[in-house]
C-alpha positions in Angstrom: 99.8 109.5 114.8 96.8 107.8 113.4 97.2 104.1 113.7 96.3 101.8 110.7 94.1 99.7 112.9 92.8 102.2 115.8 92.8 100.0 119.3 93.6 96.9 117.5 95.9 94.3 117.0 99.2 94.7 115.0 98.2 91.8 112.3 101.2 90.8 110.0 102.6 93.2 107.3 100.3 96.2 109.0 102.0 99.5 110.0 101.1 102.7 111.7 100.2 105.4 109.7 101.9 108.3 109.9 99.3 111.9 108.9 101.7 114.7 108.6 100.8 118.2 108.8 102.3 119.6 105.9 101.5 123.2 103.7 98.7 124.3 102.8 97.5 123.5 99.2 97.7 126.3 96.9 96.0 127.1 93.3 99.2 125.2 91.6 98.9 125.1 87.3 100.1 122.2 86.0 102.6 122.5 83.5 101.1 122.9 80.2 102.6 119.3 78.9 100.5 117.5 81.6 97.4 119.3 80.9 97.4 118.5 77.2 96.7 114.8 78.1 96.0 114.2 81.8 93.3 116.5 83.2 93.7 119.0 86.3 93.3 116.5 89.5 90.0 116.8 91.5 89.6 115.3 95.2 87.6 112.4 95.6 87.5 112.5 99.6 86.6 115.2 101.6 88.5 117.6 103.6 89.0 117.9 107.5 89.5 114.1 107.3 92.5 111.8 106.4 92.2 109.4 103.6 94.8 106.4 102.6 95.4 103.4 100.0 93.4 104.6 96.9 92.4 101.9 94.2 91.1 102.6 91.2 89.6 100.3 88.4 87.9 100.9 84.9 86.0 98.9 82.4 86.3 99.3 78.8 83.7 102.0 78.1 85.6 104.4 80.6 83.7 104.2 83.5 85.4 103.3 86.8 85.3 103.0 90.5 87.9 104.3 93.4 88.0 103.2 96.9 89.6 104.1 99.7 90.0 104.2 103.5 89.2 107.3 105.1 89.6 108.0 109.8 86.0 109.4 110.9 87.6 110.4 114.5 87.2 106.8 115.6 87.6 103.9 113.2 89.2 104.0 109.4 86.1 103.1 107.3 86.1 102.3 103.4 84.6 104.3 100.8 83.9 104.4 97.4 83.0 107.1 94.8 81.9 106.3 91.1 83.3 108.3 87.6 80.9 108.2 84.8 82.7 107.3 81.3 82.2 111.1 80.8 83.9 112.5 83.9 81.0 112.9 86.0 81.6 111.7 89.7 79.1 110.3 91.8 78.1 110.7 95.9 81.1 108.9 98.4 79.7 106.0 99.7 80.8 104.6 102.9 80.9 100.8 102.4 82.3 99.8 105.9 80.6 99.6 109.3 81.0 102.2 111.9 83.1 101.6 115.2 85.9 98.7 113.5 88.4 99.6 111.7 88.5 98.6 107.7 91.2 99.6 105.2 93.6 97.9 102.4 90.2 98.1 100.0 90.5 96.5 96.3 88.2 97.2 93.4 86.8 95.4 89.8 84.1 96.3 87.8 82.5 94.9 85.5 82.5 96.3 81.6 79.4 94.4 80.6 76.8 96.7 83.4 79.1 98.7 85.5 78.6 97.6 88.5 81.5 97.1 91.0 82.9 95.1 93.3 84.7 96.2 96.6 87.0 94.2 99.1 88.8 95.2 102.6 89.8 93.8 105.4 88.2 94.8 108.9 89.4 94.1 112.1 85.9 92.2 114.1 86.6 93.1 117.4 86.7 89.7 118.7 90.5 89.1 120.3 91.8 93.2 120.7 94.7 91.7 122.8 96.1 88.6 120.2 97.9 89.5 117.6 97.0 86.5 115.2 93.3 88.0 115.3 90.8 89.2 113.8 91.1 91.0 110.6 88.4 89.5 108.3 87.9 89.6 104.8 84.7 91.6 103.1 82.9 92.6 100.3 79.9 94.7 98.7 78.6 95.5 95.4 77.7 98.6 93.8 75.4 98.5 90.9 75.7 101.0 88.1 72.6 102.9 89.6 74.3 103.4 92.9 72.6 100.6 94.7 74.8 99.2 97.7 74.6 95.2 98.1 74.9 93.5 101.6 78.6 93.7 103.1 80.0 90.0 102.8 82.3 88.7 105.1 84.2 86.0 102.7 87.0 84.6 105.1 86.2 82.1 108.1 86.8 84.0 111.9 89.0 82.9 114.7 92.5 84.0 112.5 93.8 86.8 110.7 93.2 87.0 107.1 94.6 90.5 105.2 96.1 91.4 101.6 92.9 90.2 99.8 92.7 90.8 95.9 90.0 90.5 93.4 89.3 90.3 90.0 85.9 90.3 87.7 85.3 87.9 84.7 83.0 89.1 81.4 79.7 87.6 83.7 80.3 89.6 86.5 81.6 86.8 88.7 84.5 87.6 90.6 86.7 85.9 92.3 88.8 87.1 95.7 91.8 86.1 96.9 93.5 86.5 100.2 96.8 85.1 103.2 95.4 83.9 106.0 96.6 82.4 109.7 96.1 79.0 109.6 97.1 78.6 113.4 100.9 77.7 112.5 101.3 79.4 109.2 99.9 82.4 106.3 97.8 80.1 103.4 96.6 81.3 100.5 93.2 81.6 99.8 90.0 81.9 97.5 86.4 82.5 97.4 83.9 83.3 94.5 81.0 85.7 94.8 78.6 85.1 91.7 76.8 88.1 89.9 74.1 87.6 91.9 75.7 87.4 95.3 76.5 84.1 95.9 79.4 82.5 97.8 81.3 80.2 96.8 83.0 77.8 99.5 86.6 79.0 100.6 89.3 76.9 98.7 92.7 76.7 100.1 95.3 77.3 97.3 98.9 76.6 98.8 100.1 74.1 100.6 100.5 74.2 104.7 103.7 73.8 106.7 104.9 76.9 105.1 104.1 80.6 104.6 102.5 82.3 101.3 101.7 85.5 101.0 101.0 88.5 99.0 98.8 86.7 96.3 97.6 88.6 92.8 94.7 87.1 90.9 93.2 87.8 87.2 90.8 86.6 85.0 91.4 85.3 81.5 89.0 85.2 78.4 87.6 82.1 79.1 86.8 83.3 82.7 89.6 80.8 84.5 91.1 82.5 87.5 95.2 83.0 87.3 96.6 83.1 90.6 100.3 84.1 91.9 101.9 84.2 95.3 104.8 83.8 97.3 105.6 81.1 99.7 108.6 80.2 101.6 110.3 76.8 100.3 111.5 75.8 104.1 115.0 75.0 102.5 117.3 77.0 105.0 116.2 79.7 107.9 117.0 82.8 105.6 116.0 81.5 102.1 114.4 80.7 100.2 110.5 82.9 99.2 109.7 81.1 95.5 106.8 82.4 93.9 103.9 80.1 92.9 100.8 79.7 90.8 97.9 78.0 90.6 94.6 77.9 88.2 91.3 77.9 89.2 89.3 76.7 86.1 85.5 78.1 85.5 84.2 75.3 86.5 85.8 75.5 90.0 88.7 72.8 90.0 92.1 73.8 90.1 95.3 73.0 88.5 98.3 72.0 90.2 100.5 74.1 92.1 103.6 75.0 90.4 106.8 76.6 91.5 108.2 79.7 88.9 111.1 81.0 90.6 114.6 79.6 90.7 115.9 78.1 94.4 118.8 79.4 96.2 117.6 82.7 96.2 114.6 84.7 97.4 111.9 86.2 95.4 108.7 87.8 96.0 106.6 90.8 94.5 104.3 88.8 92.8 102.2 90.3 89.7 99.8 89.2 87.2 99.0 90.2 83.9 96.4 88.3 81.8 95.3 88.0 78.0 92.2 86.9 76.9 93.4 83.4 75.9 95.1 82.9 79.1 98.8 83.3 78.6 99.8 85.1 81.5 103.3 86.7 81.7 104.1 87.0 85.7 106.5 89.2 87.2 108.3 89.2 90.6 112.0 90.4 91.9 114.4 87.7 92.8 118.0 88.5 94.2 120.7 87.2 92.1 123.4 86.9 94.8 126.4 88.6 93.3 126.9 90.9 95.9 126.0 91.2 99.6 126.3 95.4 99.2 123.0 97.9 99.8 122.6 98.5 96.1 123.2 95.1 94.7 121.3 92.9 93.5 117.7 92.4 93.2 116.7 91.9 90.1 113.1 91.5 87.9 112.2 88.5 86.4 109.1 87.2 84.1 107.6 84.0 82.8 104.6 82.8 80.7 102.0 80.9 82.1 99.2 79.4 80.3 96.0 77.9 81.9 96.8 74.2 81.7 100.3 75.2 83.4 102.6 75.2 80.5 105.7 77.5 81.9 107.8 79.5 79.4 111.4 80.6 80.6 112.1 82.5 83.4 113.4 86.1 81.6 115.5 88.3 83.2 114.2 92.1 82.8 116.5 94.7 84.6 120.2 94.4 84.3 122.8 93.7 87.3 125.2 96.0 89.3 122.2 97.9 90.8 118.9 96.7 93.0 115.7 96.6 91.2 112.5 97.0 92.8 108.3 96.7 92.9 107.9 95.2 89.5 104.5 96.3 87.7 102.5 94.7 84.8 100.0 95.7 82.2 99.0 93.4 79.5 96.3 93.6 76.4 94.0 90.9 75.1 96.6 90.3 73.0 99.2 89.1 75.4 101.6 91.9 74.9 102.9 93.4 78.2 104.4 96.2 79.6 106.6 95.7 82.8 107.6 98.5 85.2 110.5 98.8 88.0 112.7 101.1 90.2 116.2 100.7 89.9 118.8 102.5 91.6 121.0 104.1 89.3 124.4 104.2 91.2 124.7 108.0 90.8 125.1 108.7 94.5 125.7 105.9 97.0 126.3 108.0 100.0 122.6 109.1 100.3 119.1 107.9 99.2 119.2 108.6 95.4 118.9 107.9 92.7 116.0 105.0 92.2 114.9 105.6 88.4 111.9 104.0 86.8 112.8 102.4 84.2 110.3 99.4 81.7 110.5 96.8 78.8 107.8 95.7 76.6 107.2 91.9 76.0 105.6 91.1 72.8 102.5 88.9 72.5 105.2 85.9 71.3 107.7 86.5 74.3 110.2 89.0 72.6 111.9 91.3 75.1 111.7 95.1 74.1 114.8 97.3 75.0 114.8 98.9 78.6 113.8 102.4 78.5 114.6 105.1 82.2 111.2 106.9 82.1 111.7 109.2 85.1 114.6 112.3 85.5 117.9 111.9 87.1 118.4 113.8 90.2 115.7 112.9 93.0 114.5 109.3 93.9 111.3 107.8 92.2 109.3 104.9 93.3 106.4 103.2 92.9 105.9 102.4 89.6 102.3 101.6 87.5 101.7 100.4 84.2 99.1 99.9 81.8 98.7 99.0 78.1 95.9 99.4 75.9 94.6 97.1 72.7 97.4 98.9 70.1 100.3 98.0 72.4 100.6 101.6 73.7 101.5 102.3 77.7 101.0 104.6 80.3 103.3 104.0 83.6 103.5 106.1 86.5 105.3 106.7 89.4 106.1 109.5 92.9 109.3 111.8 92.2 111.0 114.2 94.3 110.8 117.6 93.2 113.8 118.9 95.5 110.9 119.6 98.5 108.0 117.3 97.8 107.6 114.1 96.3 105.1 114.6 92.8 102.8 111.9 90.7 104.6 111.8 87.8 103.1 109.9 84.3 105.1 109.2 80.6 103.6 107.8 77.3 105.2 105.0 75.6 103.8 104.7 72.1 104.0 101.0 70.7 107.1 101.5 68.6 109.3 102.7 71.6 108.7 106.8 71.2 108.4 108.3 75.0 106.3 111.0 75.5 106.9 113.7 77.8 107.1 113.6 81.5 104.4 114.4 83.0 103.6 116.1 86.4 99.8 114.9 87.7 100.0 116.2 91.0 100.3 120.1 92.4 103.3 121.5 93.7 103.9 122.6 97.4 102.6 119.0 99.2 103.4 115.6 98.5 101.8 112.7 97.0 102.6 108.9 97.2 101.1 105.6 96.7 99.8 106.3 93.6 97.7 103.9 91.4 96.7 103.8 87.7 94.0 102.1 85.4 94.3 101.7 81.8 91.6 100.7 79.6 91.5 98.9 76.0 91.5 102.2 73.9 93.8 103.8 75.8 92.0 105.8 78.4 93.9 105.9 81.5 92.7 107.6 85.2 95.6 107.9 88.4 94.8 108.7 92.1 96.6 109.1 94.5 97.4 110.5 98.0 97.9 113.9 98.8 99.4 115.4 101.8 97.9 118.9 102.1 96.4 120.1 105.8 95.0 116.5 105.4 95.6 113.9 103.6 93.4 113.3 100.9 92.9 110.8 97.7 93.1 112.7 94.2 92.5 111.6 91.0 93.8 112.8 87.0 92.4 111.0 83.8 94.0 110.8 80.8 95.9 110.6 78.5 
């Protein structure tokens, strides 16, 4: 058993990783639907050595970036490989010092040059018995040319900070966000990192006394910086977790903070989508209370958001009787989104199945699409990813069970509602979780993914 953080601290949220020796890999063919739009999968990482928590972004003109964490025999260290607009893949780079532990890595680029930007967190060696410290926020650039920028550390020492995000407006400034240990509580944080390497001063974006957590961030047009979170309301000892938002404008002052979900009942699961003029639709599950039973009821939720704060209504997405889970979001300049879930089905309550993936589309003006169940009936799927490009078309994916492994499955939702075929991305024989996907404006989309073979390793399939 390979521990997230090798000799260190057990910060908040972490957990052990478990590698599992499972069957050897074997020369699998796709079936022929898959390969007709997503291509064979290729291995990013390298064998003999386990890799976790791929991320993948791309730019406009296809090009993209994929990082990961990958063990060395002592420490988990980040790496990083490039894919060319064409396909071709560039040299891993290792982006993370030797000896400390860094993992949980987020990536941007930027569609103007190509270059990217990288975050993790790394443990800094500097309290190995507390348990409040110290995992550390950091960063590097890769320029389009390969070229490595200085590793950044972006959050202050002496507490834990973990769950960074980041996003990358049209100048190539980006912005990353991140929870951090306060010495009483988890805040919410920010810092900039201008195209040319500079730092902005941390900003503090919730307010103390209580915890937030598990923030998303995104860019709109006019490069103002949409952030989401979660943060305990301190109303009773059990509930209630409201999710919040906050703007930080281009010129570096923010909005106020405002409060999305209903009270009385717990949300969290925070995601972000955003248009180029701003309108953000934001996503989260929230329990609805009807029933106190194991498969009732979370439900999804969404609500507009504009820049100077203007909330639409809160929109109920899944439907009751059954939990829903781990909403997704894709959205196109446009505005219009596409929203993913799991929901249990209620086919078999004595043992774990049935979670489905299921999605509705929200139009540019706010109209709710119908809900559509994109995987098979049968065998539990989770984790599900969505993207949309510029003509309102989507890509989702998600991990199914097979029957003996769990597979990286992807469907096609054309604009008008028409499904395309299920599609099976990874091979047969091993299984593959935690998989992530990228969609562009025209429609290109690339999925990795881990894979547990004789190790595990990260994968990748472009399409469709």
């Amino acid at each position: 058993m390979i521990p997230r953080s090798v000799g260190a601290p057990t910060a908040r949220g972490r957990r052990l990783r478990l590698v599992v020796s499972l069957l050897v890999l074997t020369a699998a063919v796709l079936p022929a639907v898959a390969q007709a739009t997503f291509t064979a999968p290729v291995f990013l990482s390298v064998d003999k050595k386990d890799s976790f928590e791929p991320k993948v972004a791309l730019d406009p003109s296809g090009r993209a970036i994929t990082a990961w964490d990958q063990y060395d025999g002592v420490a988990l260290r980040v790496q990083a490989r490039f894919r060319a607009a064409a396909g071709a893949l560039s040299t891993t780079q290792t982006l993370s010092a030797a000896g400390l532990d860094a993992f949980d890595p987020q990536v941007a680029i930027n569609g103007a040059n190509g270059n990217s930007f990288i975050v993790w967190t790394q443990f800094d060696g500097t309290h190995p018995t507390d348990p409040k410290c110290c995992d550390r926020i950091m960063a590097r650039t890769r320029a389009l040319n390969g070229t490595l920028g200085p590793v950044l550390t972006l959050s202050a020492a002496g507490q834990d900070a973990e769950e960074a995000q980041v996003a990358i407006d049209k100048n190539g400034n980006a912005i990353v966000v991140w929870e951090r240990f306060d010495g009483t509580k988890f805040i919410v944080q920010s810092r900039t990192v201008s195209a040319s390497g500079t730092l902005g001063t941390v900003q503090a974006l919730s307010g103390t006394g209580q915890t937030a957590f598990s923030p998303q961030v995104a860019f709109d047009g006019s490069n103002n910086a949409h952030i989401v979170w979660t943060r305990f309301d301190g109303s009773t000892t059990t509930c209630c977790d409201r999710i919040q938002a906050r703007t930080r404008l281009s010129s570096g002052s923010l909005t106020a903070v405002q409060t999305l979900s209903d009270a009385t009942k717990d949300a969290d699961q925070p995601q972000i989508g955003v248009p180029t003029n701003g309108k953000a639709v934001i996503v989260w599950q929230r329990y609805d209370g009807t029933s106190a039973t194991p498969h009732c009821c979370n439900r999804i939720q969404a609500r507009t958001r504009t820049a100077s704060g203007s909330l639409g209504t809160v929109q109920t997405l899944s439907v009751g009787t059954q939990n829903a889970f781990s909403p997704a979001v894709g959205i196109n300049g446009a505005g219009a989104a596409i929203v993913a879930w799991e929901r249990y089905d209620g086919s078999q309550p004595t043992i774990p199945c049935c979670e489905r993936i299921q999605s509705r589309p929200i139009s540019a003006s706010g109209t709710l699409g119908a809900t559509q169940t994109l995987s098979l009936a049968g065998f539990d799927a989770f984790g599900a990813q969505a993207g949309i490009d510029t003509n309102g078309n989507s890509v989702i994916s998600w991990s199914r069970n097979d029957g003996t492994n769990f597979r990286v499955q992807a469907r096609t939702r054309a604009s008008g509602g028409t499904l395309g075929a299920v599609q099976t991305l990874s091979a047969a024989g091993a299984d593959a979780y935690n998989n992530k996907l990228a969609v562009n404006p025209s429609g290109k989309a690339l999925a990795v993914w881990e894979f547990y073979g004789t190790n595990t390793r990260i994968q990748l399939s472009a399409g469709p």
